[in-house]
TORKOL-4160 file (C-alpha; in steps of 0.2 Angstrom, whole numbers, padded with zeros to 4 digits, m for minus):
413
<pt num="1" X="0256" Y="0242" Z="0131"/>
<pt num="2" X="0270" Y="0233" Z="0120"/>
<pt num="3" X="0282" Y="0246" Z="0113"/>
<pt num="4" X="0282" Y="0246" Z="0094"/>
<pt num="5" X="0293" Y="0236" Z="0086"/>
<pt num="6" X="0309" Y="0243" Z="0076"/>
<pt num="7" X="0314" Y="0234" Z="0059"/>
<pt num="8" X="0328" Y="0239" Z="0051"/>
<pt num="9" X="0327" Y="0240" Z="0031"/>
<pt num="10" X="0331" Y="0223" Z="0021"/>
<pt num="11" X="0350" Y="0228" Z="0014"/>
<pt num="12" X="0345" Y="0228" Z="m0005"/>
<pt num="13" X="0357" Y="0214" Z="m0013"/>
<pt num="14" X="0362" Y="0209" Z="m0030"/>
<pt num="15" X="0350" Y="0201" Z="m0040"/>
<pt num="16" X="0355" Y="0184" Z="m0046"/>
<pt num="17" X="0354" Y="0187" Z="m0064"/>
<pt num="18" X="0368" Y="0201" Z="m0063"/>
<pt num="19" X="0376" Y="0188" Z="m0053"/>
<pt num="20" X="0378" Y="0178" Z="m0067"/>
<pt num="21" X="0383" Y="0193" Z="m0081"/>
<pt num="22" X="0396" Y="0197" Z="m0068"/>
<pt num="23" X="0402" Y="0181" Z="m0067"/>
<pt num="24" X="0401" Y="0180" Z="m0085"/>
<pt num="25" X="0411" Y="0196" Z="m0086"/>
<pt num="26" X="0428" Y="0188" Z="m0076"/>
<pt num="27" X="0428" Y="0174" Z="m0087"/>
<pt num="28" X="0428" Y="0186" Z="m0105"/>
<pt num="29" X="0440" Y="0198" Z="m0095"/>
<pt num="30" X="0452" Y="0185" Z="m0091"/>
<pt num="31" X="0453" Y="0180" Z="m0111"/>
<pt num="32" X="0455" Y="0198" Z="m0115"/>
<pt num="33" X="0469" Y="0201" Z="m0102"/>
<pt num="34" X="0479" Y="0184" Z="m0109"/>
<pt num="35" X="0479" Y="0191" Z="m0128"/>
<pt num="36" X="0480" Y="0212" Z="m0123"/>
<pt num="37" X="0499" Y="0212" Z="m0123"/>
<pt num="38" X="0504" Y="0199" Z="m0132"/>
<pt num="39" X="0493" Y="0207" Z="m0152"/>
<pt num="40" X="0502" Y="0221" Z="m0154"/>
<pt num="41" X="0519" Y="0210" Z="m0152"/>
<pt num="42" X="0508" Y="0196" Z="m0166"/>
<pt num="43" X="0506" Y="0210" Z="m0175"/>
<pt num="44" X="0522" Y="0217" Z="m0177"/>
<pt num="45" X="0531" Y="0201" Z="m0181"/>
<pt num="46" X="0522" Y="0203" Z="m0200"/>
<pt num="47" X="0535" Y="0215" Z="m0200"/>
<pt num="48" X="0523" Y="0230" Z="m0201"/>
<pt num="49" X="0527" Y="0248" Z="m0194"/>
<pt num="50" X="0519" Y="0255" Z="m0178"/>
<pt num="51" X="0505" Y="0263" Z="m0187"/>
<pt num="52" X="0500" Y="0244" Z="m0194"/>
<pt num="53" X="0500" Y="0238" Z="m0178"/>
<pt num="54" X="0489" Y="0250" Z="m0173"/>
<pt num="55" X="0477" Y="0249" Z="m0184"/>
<pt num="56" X="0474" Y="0230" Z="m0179"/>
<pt num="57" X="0468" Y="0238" Z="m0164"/>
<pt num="58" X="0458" Y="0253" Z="m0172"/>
<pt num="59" X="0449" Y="0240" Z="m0183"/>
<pt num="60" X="0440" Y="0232" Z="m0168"/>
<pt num="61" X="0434" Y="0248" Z="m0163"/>
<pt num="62" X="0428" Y="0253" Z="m0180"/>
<pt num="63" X="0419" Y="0238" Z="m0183"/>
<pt num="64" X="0413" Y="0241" Z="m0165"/>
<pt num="65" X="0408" Y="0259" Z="m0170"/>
<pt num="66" X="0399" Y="0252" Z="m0187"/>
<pt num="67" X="0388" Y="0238" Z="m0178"/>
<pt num="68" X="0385" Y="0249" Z="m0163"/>
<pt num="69" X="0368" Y="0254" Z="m0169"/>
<pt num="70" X="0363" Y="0236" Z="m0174"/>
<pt num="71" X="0368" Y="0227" Z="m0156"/>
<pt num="72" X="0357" Y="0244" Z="m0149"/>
<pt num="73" X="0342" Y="0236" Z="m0163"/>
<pt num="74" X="0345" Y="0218" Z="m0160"/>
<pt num="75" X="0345" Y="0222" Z="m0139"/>
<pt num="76" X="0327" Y="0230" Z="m0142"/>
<pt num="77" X="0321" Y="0216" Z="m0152"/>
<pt num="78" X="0327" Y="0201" Z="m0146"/>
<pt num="79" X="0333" Y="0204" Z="m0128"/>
<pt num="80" X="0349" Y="0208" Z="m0121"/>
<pt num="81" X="0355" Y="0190" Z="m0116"/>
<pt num="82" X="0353" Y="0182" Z="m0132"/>
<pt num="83" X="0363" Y="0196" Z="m0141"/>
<pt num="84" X="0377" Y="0194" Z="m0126"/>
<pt num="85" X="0378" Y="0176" Z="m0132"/>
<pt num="86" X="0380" Y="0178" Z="m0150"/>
<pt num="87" X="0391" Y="0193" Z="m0148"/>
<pt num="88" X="0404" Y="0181" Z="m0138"/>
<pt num="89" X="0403" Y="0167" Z="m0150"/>
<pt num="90" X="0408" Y="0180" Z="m0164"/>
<pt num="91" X="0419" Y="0184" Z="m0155"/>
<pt num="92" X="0427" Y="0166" Z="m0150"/>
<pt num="93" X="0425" Y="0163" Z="m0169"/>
<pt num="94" X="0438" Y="0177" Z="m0173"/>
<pt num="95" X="0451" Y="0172" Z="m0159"/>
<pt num="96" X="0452" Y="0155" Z="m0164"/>
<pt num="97" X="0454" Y="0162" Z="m0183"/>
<pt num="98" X="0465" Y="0174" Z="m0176"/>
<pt num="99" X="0477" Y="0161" Z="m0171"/>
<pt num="100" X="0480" Y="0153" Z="m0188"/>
<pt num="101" X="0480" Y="0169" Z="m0199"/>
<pt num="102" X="0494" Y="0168" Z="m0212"/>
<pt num="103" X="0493" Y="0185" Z="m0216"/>
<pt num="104" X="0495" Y="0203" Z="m0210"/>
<pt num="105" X="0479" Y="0207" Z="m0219"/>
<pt num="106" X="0468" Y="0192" Z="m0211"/>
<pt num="107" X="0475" Y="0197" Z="m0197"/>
<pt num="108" X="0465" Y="0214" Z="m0200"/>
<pt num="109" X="0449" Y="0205" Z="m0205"/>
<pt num="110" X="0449" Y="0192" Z="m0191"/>
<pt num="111" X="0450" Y="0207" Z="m0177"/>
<pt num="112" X="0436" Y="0219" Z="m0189"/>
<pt num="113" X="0424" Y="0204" Z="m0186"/>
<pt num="114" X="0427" Y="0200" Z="m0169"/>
<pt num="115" X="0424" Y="0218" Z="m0167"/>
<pt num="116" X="0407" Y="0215" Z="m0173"/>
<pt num="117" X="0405" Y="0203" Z="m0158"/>
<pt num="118" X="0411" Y="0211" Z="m0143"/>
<pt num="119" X="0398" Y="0226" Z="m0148"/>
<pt num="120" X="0384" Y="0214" Z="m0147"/>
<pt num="121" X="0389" Y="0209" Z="m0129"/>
<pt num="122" X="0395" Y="0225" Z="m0123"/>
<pt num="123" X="0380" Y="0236" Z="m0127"/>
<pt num="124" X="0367" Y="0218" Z="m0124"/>
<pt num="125" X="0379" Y="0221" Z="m0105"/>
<pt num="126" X="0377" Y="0238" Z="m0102"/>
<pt num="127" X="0360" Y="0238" Z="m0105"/>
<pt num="128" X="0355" Y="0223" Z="m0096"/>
<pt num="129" X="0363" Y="0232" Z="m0080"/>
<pt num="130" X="0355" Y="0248" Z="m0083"/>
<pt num="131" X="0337" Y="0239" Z="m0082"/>
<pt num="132" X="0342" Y="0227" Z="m0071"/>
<pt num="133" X="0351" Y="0237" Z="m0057"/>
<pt num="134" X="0339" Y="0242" Z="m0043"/>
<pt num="135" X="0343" Y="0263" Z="m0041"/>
<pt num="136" X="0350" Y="0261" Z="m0022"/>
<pt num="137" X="0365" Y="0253" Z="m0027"/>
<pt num="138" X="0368" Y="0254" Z="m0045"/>
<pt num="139" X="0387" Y="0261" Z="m0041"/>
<pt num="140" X="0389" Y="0246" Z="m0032"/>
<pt num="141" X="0383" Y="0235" Z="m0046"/>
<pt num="142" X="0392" Y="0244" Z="m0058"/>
<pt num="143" X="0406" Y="0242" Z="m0048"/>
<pt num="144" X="0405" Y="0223" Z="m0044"/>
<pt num="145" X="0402" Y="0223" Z="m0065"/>
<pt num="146" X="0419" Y="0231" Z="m0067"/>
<pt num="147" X="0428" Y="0221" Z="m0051"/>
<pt num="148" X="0425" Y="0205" Z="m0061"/>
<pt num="149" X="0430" Y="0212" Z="m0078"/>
<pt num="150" X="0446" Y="0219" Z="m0070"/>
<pt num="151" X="0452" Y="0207" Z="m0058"/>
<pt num="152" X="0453" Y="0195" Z="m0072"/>
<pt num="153" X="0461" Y="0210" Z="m0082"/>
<pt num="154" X="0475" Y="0207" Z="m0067"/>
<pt num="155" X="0478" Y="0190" Z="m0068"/>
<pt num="156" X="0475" Y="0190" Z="m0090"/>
<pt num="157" X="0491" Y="0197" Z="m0095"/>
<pt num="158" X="0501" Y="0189" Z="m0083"/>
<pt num="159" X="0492" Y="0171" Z="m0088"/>
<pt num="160" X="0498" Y="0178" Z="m0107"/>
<pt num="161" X="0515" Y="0179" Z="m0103"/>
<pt num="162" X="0518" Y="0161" Z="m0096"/>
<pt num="163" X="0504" Y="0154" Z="m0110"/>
<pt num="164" X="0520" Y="0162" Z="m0124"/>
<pt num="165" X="0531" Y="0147" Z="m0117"/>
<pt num="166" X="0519" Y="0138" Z="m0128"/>
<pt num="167" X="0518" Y="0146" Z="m0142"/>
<pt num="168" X="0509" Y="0162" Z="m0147"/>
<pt num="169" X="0494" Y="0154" Z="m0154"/>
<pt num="170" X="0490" Y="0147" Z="m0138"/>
<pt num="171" X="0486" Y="0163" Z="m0128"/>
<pt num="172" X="0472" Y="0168" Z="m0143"/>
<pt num="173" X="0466" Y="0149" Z="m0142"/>
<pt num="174" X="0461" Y="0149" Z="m0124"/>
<pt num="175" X="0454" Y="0167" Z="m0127"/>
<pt num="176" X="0444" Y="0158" Z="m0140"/>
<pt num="177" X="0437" Y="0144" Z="m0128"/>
<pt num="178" X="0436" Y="0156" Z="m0110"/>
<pt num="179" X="0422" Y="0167" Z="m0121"/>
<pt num="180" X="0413" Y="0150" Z="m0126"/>
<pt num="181" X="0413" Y="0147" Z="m0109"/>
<pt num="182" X="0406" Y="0163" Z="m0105"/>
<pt num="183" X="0392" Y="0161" Z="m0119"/>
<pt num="184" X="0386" Y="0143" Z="m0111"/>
<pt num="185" X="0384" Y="0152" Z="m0095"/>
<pt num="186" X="0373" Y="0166" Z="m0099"/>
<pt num="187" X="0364" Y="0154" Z="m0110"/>
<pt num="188" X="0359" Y="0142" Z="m0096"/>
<pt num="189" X="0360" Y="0153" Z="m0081"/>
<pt num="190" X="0346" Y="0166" Z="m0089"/>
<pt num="191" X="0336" Y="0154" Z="m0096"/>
<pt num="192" X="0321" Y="0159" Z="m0085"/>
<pt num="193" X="0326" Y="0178" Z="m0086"/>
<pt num="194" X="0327" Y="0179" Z="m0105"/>
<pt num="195" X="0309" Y="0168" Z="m0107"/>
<pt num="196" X="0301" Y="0181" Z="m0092"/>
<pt num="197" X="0310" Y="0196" Z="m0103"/>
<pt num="198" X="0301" Y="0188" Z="m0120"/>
<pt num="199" X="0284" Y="0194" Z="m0110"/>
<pt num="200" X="0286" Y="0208" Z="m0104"/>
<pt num="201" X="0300" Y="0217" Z="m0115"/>
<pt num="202" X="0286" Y="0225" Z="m0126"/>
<pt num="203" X="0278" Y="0236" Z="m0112"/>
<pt num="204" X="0294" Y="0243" Z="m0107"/>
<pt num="205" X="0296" Y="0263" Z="m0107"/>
<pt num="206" X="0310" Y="0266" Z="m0118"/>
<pt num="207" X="0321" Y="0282" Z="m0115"/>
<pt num="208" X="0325" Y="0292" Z="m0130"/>
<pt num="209" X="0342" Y="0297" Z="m0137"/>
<pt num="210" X="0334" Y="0313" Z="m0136"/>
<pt num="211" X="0329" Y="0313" Z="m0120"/>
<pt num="212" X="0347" Y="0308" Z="m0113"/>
<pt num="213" X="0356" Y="0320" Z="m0125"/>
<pt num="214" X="0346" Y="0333" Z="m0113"/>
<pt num="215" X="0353" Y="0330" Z="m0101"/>
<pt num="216" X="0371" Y="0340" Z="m0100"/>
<pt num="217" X="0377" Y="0324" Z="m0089"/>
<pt num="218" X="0375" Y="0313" Z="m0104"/>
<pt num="219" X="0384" Y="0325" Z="m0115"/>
<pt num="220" X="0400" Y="0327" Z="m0104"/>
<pt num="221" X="0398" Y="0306" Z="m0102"/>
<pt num="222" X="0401" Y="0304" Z="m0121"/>
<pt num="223" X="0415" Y="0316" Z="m0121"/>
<pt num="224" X="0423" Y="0305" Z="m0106"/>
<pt num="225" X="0420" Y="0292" Z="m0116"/>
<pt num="226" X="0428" Y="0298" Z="m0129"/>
<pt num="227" X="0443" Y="0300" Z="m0118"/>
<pt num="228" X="0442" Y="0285" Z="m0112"/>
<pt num="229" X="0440" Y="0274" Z="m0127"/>
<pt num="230" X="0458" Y="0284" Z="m0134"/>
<pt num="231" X="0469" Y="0281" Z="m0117"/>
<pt num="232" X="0462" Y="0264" Z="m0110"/>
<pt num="233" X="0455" Y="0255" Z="m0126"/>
<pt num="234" X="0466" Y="0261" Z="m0139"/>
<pt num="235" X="0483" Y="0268" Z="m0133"/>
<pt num="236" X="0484" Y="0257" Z="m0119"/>
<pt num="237" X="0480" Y="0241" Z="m0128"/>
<pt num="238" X="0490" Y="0246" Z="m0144"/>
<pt num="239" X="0505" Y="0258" Z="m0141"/>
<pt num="240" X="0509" Y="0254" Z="m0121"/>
<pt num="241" X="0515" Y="0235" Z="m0127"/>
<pt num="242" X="0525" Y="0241" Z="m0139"/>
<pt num="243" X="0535" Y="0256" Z="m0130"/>
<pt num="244" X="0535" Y="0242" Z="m0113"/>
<pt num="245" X="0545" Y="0230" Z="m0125"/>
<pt num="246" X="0555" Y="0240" Z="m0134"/>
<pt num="247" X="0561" Y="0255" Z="m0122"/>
<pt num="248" X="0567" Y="0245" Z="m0109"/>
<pt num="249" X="0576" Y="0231" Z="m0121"/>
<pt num="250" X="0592" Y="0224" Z="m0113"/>
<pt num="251" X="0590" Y="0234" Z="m0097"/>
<pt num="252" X="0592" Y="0217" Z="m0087"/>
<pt num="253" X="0578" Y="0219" Z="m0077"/>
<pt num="254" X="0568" Y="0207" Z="m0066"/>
<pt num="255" X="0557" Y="0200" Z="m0082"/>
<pt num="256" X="0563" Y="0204" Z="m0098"/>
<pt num="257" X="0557" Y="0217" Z="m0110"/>
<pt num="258" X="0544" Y="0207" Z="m0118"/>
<pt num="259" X="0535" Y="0201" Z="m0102"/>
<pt num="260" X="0537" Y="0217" Z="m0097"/>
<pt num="261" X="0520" Y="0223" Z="m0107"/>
<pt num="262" X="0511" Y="0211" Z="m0097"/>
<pt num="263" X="0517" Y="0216" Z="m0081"/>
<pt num="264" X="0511" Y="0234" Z="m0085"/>
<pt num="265" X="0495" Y="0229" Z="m0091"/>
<pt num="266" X="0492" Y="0220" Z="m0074"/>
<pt num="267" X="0500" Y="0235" Z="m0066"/>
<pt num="268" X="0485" Y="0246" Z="m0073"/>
<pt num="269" X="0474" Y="0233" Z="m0071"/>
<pt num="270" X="0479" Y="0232" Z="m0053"/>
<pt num="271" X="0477" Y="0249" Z="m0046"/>
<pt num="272" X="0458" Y="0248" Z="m0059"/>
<pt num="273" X="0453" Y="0236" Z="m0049"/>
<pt num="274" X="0459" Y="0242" Z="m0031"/>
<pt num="275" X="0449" Y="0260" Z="m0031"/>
<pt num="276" X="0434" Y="0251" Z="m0039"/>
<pt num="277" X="0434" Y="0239" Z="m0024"/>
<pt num="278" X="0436" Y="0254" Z="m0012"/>
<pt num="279" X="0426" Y="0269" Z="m0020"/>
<pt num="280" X="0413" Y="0262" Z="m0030"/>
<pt num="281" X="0397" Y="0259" Z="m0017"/>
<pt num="282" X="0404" Y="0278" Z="m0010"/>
<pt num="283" X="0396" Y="0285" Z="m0027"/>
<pt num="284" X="0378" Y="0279" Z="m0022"/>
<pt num="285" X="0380" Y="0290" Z="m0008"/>
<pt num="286" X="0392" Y="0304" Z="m0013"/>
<pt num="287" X="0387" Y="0305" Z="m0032"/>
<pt num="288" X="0395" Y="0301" Z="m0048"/>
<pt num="289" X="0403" Y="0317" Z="m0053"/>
<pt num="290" X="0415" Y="0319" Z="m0040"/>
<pt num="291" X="0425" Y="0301" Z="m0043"/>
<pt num="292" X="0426" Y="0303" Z="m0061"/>
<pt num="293" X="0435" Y="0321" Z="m0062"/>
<pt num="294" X="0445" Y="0317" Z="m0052"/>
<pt num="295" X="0448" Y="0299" Z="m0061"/>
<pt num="296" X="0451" Y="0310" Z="m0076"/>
<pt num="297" X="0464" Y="0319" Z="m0069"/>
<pt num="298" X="0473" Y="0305" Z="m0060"/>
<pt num="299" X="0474" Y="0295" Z="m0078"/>
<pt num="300" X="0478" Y="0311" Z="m0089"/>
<pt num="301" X="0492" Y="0314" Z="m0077"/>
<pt num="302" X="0502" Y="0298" Z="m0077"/>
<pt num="303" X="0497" Y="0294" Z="m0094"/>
<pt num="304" X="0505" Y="0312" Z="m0100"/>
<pt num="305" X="0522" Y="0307" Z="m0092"/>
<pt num="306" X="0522" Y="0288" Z="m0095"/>
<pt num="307" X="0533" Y="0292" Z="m0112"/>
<pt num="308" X="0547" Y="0298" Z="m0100"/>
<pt num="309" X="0549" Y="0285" Z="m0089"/>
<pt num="310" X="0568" Y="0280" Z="m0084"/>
<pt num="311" X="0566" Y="0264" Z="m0078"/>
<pt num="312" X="0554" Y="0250" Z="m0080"/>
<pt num="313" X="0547" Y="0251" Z="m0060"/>
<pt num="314" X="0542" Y="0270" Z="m0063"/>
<pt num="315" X="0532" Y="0263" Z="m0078"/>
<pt num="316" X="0522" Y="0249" Z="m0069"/>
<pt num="317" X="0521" Y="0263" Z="m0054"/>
<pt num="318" X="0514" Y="0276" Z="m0065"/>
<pt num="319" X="0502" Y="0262" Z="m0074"/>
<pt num="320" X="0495" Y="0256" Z="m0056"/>
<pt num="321" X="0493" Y="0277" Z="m0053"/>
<pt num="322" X="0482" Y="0277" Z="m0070"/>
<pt num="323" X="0472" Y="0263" Z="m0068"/>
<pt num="324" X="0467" Y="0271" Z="m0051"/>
<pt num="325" X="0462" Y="0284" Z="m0062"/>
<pt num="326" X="0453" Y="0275" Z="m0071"/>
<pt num="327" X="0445" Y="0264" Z="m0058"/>
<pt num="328" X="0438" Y="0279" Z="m0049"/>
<pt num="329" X="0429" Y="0285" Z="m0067"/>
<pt num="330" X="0420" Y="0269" Z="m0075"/>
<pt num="331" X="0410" Y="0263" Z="m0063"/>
<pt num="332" X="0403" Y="0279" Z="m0059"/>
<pt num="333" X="0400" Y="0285" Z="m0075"/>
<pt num="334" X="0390" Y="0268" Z="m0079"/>
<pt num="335" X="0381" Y="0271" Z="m0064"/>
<pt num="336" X="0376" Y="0290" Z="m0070"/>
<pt num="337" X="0372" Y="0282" Z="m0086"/>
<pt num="338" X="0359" Y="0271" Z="m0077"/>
<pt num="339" X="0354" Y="0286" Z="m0068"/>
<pt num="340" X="0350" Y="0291" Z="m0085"/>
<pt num="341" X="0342" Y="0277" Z="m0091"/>
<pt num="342" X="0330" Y="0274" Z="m0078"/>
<pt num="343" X="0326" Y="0257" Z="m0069"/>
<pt num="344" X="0318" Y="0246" Z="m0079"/>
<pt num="345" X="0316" Y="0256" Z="m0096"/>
<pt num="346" X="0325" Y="0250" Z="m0113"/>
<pt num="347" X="0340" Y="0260" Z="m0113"/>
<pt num="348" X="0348" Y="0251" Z="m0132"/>
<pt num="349" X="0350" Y="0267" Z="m0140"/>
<pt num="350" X="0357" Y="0278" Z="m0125"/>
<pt num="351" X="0370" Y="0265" Z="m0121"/>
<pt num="352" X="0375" Y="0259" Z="m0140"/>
<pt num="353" X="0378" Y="0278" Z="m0144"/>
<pt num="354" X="0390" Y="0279" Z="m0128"/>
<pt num="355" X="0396" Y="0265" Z="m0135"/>
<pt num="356" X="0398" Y="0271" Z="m0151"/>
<pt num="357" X="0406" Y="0287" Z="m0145"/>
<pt num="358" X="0420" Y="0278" Z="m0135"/>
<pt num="359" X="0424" Y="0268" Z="m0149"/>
<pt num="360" X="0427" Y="0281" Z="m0160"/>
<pt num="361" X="0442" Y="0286" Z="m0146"/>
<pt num="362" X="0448" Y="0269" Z="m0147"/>
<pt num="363" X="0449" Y="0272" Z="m0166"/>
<pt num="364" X="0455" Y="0290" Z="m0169"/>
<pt num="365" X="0466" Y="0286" Z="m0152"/>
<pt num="366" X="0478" Y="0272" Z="m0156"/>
<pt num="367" X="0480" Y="0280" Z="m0178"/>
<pt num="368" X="0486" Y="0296" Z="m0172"/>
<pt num="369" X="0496" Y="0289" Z="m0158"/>
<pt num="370" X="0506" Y="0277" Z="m0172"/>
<pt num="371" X="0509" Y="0291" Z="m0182"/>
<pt num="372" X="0516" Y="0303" Z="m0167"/>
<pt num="373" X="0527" Y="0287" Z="m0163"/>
<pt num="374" X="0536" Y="0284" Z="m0181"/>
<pt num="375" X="0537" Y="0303" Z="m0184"/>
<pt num="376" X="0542" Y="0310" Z="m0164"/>
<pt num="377" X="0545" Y="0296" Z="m0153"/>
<pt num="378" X="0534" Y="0288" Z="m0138"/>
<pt num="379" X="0534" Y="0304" Z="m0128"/>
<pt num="380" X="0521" Y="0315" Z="m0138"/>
<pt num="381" X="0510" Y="0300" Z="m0140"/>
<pt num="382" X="0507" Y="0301" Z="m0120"/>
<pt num="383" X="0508" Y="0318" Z="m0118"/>
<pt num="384" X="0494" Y="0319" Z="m0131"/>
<pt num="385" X="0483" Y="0307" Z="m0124"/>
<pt num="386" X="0485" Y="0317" Z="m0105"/>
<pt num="387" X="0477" Y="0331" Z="m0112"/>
<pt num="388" X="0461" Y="0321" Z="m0121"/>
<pt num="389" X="0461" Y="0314" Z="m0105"/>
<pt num="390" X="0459" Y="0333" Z="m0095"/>
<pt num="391" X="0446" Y="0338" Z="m0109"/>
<pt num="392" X="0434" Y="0324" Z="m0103"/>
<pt num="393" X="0436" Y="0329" Z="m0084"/>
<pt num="394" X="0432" Y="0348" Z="m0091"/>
<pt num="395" X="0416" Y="0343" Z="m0098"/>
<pt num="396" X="0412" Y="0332" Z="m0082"/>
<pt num="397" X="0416" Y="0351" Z="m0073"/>
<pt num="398" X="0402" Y="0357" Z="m0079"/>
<pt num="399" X="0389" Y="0346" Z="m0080"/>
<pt num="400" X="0375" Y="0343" Z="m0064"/>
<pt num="401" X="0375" Y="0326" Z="m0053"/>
<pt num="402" X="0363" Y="0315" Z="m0061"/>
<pt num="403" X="0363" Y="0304" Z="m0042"/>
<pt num="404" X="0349" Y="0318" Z="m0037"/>
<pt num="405" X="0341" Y="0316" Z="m0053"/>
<pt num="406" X="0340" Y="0297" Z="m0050"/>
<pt num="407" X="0329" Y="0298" Z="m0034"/>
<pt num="408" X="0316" Y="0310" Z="m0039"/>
<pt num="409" X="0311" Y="0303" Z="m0058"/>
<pt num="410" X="0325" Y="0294" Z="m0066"/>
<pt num="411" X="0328" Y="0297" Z="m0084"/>
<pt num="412" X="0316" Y="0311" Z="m0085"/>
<pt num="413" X="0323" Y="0329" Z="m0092"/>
């Protein structure tokens, strides 16, 4: 008698289509690295104080905020990768304008629009991977999502600082022509996906704002988020440029101090991208709480200290240690989102409103931050910032692992 024959399980692999949003993601990050520390610097030389130059970055996340429920609408109606495309055109639209504008105040009203546009293909993003990834390895999706957004996060501000030899309306050009790029790819590439989605997208389950709010998970994942849209999307983007080029000014140091604020970008971006390539997958099997306390507390702690800093190598130390941090926190917390959502279920609402909450931190984050600059100096800014930072791991503290939750009857409270 033949002995039976032992199979060992198909390893499940990434689908192709978030294949291509992944790729699609390098290419946006890449832009966004090249003009990251090179607008607060624009900004600044309309000969505005630190709280103007802030508020070019809190008007991208307001608008963000504002449009947050539309992109959640639009994603429902008309599919995710459509809105992705049009959302990056914006986008490109207001780089390009960005470039040319004469005046402090276009300035503002080129970025408000192009936040319009990167809330259309960030929520259309999200929400694409929630329903697309299969449940055995969303960490691992969500972290080969974030890999390809931070990697080119690395290599963007380094890029931005040799593309100034130039002049600096060339870093906001290319940005402008990278996301058109991006757009064409996800236009062609999903072709098939989006006319399949046109047929189906009617009979999906949707899951309720009220059935994630619910869960105590999704609550502590907002006030993360809230957190996290104050230190890396507003502080980091707005006030870390700024104190990198004028803290260190004349120290003699191996780049100069306006270079600087790229190298500490890449710095953070970096140690993001190193503990997302080493701890991601682990949150499929280990859970999602876990990673992003302690991410929390990582980031919260450098980030408290970064205003004291005596020399420029302690800050791009200290910026690598944060973006560990914070490596070790978004992918899992997109994964418990997806956890959430449930496979294969419209999750618009539960993702715009994360988003909305975490843009409301990069707005709040970078005004306050300003004023704390001009009135007290760099050092209260960061110190501040640590301790939003330690609230969003205190909430996570008390809130159940939703990895469990995931593999009995996902999104169901």
């Amino acid at each position: 008698m033949a002995e039976a024959e032992t199979t060992t399980p198909e390893p499940v692999r990434i689908p192709p289509e978030l294949k291509v949003m992944i790729g699609a993601s390098f290419i946006v990050a890449i832009g966004f690295g090249i003009v990251a520390p090179i607008l607060p610097q624009y900004a600044s030389d309309f000969g505005v104080s630190a709280l103007a130059v802030s508020a070019v970055v809190s008007a991208f996340g307001l608008f963000r905020l504002l449009f947050a429920p539309l992109s959640g609408r639009l994603t429902r109606t008309l599919g995710e990768s459509p809105v992705y495309v049009v959302g990056l055109l914006i986008v490109a639209a207001s780089m390009i304008a960005t470039a040319y504008a004469p005046t402090y105040e276009l300035l503002l009203a080129f970025r408000s629009v192009g936040g319009i546009g990167s809330t259309f293909f960030t929520v259309a993003a999200m929400t694409f991977l929630a329903r697309k990834s299969p449940p055995q390895i969303r960490g691992r999706v969500a972290g080969a999502f974030a890999s390809a957004f931070l990697i080119g996060n690395v290599a963007g501000p380094l890029l931005g600082s040799g593309l100034l030899t130039f002049g600096q309306r060339v870093p906001f050009l290319v940005y402008g022509g990278a996301l058109i790029a991006a757009a064409s790819i996800v236009f062609f590439m999903l072709r098939r996906s989006r006319l399949e989605d046109r047929k189906t997208k009617d009979e999906r389950e949707v899951t309720t704002l009220r059935t994630a709010w619910a869960h105590p998970s999704y609550r502590a994942a907002l006030t993360a988020a809230f957190a996290n849209g104050w230190a890396t999307f507003g502080m980091r983007n707005s006030i870390v440029p700024l104190f990198a080029a004028s803290a260190f000014a004349g120290t003699g140091w191996i780049v100069d101090s306006g270079q600087l604020a790229g190298v500490v970008l890449a710095a953070f971006a970096a140690g993001n991208v190193t503990a997302v390539l080493v701890f991601s997958r682990r949150s499929d099997v280990a859970g999602r709480r876990r990673p992003i306390i302690l991410g929390l507390v990582i980031a919260a702690a450098s980030t408290a200290v970064f205003g004291l800093a005596p020399h420029p190598l302690v800050l791009v130390v200290l910026s690598i240690v944060a973006g560990v941090g914070t490596g070790l926190v978004n992918p899992a917390q997109q994964a418990a989102l997806a956890d959430i959502v449930g496979e294969g279920r419209n999750g618009g609402q539960i993702v715009s409103t994360f988003q909305m909450v975490q843009d409301s931190g990069a707005i709040v984050g970078p005004l306050l931050a300003g004023v704390l600059v001009d009135r007290f100096g760099y050092s209260w800014a960061f110190a501040i910032t640590g301790v939003i930072l330690m609230v969003g791991a205190a909430a996570w503290s008390r809130a159940p692992e939703t990895l469990t939750r995931a593999r009995s009857r996902p999104g169901e409270g």
